[in-house]
N, C-alpha and C positions, 0 to 999 in steps of 0.2 A: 292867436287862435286862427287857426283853417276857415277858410271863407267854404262856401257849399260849390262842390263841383259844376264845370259848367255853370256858372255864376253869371257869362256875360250873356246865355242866351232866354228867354222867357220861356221859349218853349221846348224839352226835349229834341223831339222831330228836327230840330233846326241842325243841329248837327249831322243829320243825314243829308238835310236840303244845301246845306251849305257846303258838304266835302266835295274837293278839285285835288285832281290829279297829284297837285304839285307836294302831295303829302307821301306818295311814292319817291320824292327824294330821300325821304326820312332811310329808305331802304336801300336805296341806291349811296348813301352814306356811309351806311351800318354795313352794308352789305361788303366796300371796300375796308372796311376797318376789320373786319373777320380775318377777307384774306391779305391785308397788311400784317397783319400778326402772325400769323401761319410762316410768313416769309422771315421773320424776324428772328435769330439766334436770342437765345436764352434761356432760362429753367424750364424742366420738364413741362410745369405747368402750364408752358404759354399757349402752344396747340389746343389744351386744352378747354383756354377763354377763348380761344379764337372760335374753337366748333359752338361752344356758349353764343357767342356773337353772333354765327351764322343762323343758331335755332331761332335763337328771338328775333330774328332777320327772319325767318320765314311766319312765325306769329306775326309780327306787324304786319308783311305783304297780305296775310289770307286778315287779318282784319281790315286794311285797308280795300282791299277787293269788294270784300262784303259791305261797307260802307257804300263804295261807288256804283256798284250792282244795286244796292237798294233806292239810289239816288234815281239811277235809272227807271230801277221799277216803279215808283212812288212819284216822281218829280220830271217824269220822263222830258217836258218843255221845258222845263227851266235846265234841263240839264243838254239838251238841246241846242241852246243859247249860247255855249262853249264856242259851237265853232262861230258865229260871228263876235267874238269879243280877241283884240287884237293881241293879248298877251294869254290868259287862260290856257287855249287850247294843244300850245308850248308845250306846256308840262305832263300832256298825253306821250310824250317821249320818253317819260320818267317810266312809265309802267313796262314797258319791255328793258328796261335797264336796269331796275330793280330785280325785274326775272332772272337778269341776267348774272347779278350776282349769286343769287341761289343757286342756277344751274351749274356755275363751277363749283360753289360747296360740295354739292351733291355727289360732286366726282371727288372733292380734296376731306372731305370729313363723314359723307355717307357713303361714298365705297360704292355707288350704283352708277356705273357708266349708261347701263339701258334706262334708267329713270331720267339720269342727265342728257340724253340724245331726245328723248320724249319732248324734256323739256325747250330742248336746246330749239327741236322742230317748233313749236308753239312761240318760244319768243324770235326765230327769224320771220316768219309771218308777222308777227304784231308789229315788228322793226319797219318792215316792207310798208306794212299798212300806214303807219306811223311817220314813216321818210313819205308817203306820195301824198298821204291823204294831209296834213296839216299844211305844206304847202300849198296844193290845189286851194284847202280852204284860204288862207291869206291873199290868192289871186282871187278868188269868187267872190270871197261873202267877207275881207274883212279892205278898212281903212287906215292903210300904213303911211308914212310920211317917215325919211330919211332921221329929224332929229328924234322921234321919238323908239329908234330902231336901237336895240339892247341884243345881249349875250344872248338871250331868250331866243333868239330866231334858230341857236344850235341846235338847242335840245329835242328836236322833234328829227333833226338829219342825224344826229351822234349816236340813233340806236340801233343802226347796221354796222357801225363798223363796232359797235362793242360788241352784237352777235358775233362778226367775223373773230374779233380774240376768244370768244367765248368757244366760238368750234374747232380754230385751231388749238384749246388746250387739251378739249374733249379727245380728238384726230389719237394722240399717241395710248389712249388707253381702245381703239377701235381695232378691229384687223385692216389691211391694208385698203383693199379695196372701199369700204369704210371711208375711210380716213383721206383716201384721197378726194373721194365726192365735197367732202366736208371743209379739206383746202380748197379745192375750185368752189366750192358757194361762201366759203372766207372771201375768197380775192374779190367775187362778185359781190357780195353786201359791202366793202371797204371801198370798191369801186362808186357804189352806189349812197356812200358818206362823204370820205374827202375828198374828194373834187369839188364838191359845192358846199360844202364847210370851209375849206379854202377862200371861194370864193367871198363867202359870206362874212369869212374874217379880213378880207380885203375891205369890203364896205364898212364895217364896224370901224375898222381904223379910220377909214374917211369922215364917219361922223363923229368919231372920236374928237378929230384936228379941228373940223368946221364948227362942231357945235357944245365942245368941252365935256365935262362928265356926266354921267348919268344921275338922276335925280336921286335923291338922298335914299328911297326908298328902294329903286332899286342900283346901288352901288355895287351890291355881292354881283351882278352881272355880268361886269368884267372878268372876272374868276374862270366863266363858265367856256370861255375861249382855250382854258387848259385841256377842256373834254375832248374837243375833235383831233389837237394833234396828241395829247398824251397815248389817247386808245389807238389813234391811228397809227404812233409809232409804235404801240405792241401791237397792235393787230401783224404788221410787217414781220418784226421780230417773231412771235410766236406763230406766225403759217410759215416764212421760212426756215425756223425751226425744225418744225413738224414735216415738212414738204420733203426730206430726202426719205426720210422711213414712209409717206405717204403714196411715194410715186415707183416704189421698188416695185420692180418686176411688171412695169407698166408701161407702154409707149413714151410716158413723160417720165423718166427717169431719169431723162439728162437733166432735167428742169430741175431738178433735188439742187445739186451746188449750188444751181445759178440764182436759185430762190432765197436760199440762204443768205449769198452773199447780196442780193438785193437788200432783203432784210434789214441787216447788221445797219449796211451805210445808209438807206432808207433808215430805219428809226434812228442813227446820230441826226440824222441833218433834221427830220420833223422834231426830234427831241429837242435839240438846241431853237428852235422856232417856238416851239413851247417854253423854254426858258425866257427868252426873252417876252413873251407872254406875259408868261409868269411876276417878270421885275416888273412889268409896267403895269401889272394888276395892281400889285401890293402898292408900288406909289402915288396909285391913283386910290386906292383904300386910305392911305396915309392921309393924301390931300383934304379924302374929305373929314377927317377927324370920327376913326371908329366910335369911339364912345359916344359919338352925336347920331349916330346911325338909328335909325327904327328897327328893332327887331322886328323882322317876319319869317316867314316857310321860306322866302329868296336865300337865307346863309348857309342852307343846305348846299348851296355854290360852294361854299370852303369848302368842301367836302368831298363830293364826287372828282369833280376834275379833278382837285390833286391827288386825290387820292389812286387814278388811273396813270396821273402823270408819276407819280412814285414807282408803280406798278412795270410804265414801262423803265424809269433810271435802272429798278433792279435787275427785270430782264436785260438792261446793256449791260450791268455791271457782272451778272450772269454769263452773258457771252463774249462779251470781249475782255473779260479779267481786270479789266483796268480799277485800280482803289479809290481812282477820284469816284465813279460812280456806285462805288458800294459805299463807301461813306457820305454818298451824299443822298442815295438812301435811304441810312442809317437813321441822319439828318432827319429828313423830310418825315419821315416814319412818325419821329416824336413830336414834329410839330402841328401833324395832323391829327394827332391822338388828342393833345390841346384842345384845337380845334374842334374838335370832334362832342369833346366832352363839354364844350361852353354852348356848343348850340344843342347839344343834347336836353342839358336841362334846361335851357331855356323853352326848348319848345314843351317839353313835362310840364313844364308851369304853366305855357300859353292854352296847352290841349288841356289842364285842369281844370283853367278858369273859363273855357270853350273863346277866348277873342282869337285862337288864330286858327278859326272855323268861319271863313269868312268867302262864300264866293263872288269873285269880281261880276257874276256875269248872272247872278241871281235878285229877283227884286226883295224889296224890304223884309223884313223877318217876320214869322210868324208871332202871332199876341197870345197870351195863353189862354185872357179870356177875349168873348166879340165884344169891341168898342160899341158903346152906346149910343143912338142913335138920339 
């Protein structure tokens, strides 16, 4: 027999006081599984789950919105609190990333380039906001120390340069002039990601070596180092792509080939950096024995990174024809689907029973009735 929905909390309202960003993975998950599938050869059908995918991709986001709006509205202090709490305010990188997956639906399954630029304007500002303002807050108002520094610190830098792929796919459905704007504000948000995603996965590997693996709970962490170089090598690939049709008949015209070819060798060389990423994610997953793992909202990390790091294999396999990277693709494709589907329903169950409604950075939970004095 079905336990009663929301079973682990006393009081309704608690689910609003208790939602944090990091539930916008759920979309930025879903949202690469859409257009993983769209990319994928197979029966007429398959297009057709993929726009499936993308709809319920935009359901979740406008219910999660509305959740963290009212959080706002109702809970304004305690939602507040976000930014002094050393991990929480992370996961405000999820919500222009999840944007960001709708905005390319919007062009690959609704057909609306001018809805998709609308959109596309709205999540590079939240990227912007999102890349300056969670750092600022970690220097000002929060308490870090080296051993307890995780994958986490990416996600709030990794949502410029997903904007940048996101406008150079927009770029070839724009007219020229368009399209060029849209590459030069690509180059500038990727500018304004890896260089200090680099960086930051330089230090990650230092505390890696010095202080061993990250705690059980957050293990999926290391996954999340896939994000900055997978998007950064298609951001590369898809502006110089897009960059000779972008710069026709414009001062920067010469720039077309030579962007191009940045591109190509640019995303081999971050691509294979993300591979080996990638190996020492999974054996450091191995180490700690999955099945011992806690499930929470953190395995939404299987997810996104690779599912961007796929994104970019296809696009090399796309342009430089070679079959090792269209079958490894292929590969990746179905084992994200896996993946995809195990942390799926795990969180359906967790969001039924409301335990993975939980904010780090909220105090005790509401009583449904007042304690007795």
């Amino acid at each position: 027999m079905l336990s009663k929905p929301f079973s682990h909390h006393e009081h309704p309202a608690e689910i609003v006081r208790q939602f944090t960003p990091n539930w916008f993975t759920v979309t930025m998950g879903t949202g690469v599984l859409a257009l993983l599938l769209n990319q994928m050869p197979g029966p007429a059908w398959l297009p057709e789950v993929a726009a499936f995918v993308w709809r319920l991709n935009i359901v979740l986001f406008s219910l999660f919105t509305l959740l963290y709006v009212a959080r706002w509205l109702f809970y304004p202090r305690q939602a507040m609190n976000i930014f002094r709490h050393p991990v929480a305010p992370m996961f405000l990188g999820a919500i222009p990333m999840g944007l960001a997956t709708i905005t390319n639906g919007t062009m690959l399954f609704g057909h609306d380039p001018q809805l998709a630029l609308r959109l596309w304007e709205v999540d590079a500002v939240l990227s912007v906001l999102t890349g300056l303002g969670v750092p600022f807050a970690m220097v000002v108002s929060q308490k870090h120390v080296l051993e307890s520094m995780t994958g986490v610190w990416l996600l709030p830098i990794v949502a410029c340069e997903v904007a940048a792929a996101s406008g150079a796919l927009l770029a070839p459905h724009m007219v020229p002039a368009v399209a060029a704007n849209l590459v030069l504000a690509g180059y500038g948000l990727w500018a304004l990601s890896v260089p200090l995603a680099m960086g930051v996965l330089t230090i990650l590997f230092l505390r890696l070596v010095l202080h061993s693996l990250p705690p059980a709970e957050m293990a999926v962490s290391s996954w999340l180092a896939l994000g900055p170089l997978g998007t950064g090598a298609l951001g590369l690939l898809l502006l110089g792509h897009v960059a000779p049709y972008a710069f026709t008949g414009t001062e920067l015209a010469f720039l077309g080939p030579v962007a191009h070819g940045i591109g190509v060798i640019g995303g081999v060389v971050i691509w294979a950096y993300g591979a080996w990423w990638l190996t020492l994610a999974v054996a450091m997953t191995l180490a700690q024995r999955p099945h011992r793992l806690p499930f929470n909202m953190g395995w939404w990390g299987f997810t996104f990174p690779l599912g961007v790091f796929i994104l970019a294999t296809n696009a090399l396999g796309g342009q430089t024809k070679l079959l090792a990277f269209i079958i490894a693709g292929y590969v990746l494709t179905g084992i994200f689907v896996v993946l995809w589907s195990i942390v799926a329903v795990r969180t359906v169950r967790g969001a039924y029973h409301g335990s993975l409604f939980a904010a780090p950075c909220a105090p005790p939970r509401i009583r449904a009735t007042p304690q007795k004095v």
